[in-house]
N, C-alpha and C positions, 0 to 999 in steps of 0.2 A: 504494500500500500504506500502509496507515496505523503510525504511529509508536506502539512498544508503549510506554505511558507509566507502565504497573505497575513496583513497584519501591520501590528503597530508593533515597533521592536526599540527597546532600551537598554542603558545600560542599568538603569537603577529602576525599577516595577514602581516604587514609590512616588518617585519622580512624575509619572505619566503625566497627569494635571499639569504640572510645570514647563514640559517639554513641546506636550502636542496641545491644540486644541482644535475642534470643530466647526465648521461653515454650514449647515446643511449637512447634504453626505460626501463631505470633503474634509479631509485630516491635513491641518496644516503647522508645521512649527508655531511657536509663540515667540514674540519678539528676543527673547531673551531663552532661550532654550539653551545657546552652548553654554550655559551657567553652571545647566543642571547634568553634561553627560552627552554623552553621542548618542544617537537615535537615526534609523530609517526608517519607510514604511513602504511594505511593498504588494502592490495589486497588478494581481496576474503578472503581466510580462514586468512590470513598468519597478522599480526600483527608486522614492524619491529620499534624498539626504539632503542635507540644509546646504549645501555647496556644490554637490551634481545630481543629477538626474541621467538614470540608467535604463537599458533597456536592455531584457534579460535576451541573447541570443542561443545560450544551448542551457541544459539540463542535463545532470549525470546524478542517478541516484546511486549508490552502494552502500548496501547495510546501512549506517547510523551515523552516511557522509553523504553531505548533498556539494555538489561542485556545479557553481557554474560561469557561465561567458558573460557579459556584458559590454554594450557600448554605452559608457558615459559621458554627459558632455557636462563641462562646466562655464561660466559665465566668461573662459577665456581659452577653452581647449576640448577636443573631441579625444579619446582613449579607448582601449580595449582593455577589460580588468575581469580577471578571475580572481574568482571570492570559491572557497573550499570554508562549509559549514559543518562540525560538529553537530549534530544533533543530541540534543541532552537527555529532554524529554518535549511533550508537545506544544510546554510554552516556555521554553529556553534553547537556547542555539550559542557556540561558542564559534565565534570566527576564526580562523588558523592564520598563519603568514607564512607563504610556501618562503622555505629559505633561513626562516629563522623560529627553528627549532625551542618549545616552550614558549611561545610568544602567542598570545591569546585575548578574546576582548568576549566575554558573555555578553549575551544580550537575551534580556525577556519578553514576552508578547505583553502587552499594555491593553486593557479594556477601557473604553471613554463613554 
């Protein structure tokens, strides 16, 4: 079964209120978010973070690793970025950094 990876994602659950807030059915940072912790939030393809915006190009599930492609762009450059996700449990995810070994960022699903 694959890992539903839509959502609202933090580094601190407590935080959410402070980070994200609502427009209708739109999740949008709060002016002041990088205060409280790093946060994206991601629907279907689309990957948004307070500095780019990505668009997920592949998917690879294995066991209790989810990897995937992205093109993001930022307000000054277009990239290709692989992101390799731990999966914790079904509202935790721990991001990896291929290359350096122990290097880790959890992040929790956020309810609004």
């Amino acid at each position: 079964m694959a890992f539903e990876l839509n959502g609202i994602w933090t580094t601190d659950p407590a935080l959410c209120g402070k980070m994200f807030e609502k427009h209708g059915n739109e999740i949008a940072f709060t002016p002041l978010s990088d205060l409280y912790g790093s946060g994206f939030v991601v629907d279907d393809k689309r990957i948004k973070g307070k500095m780019a915006q990505c668009t997920i190009q592949s998917r690879k599930e294995e066991a209790n690793t989810l990897r995937l492609v992205a093109s993001c762009a930022t307000e000054i450059m277009q990239l290709t970025m692989q992101f390799t996700l731990k999966v914790v449990d079904q509202n935790s995810i721990s991001r990896q950094f291929t290359g350096m070994e122990g290097m880790a960022v959890t992040y929790y699903r956020c309810s609004l």
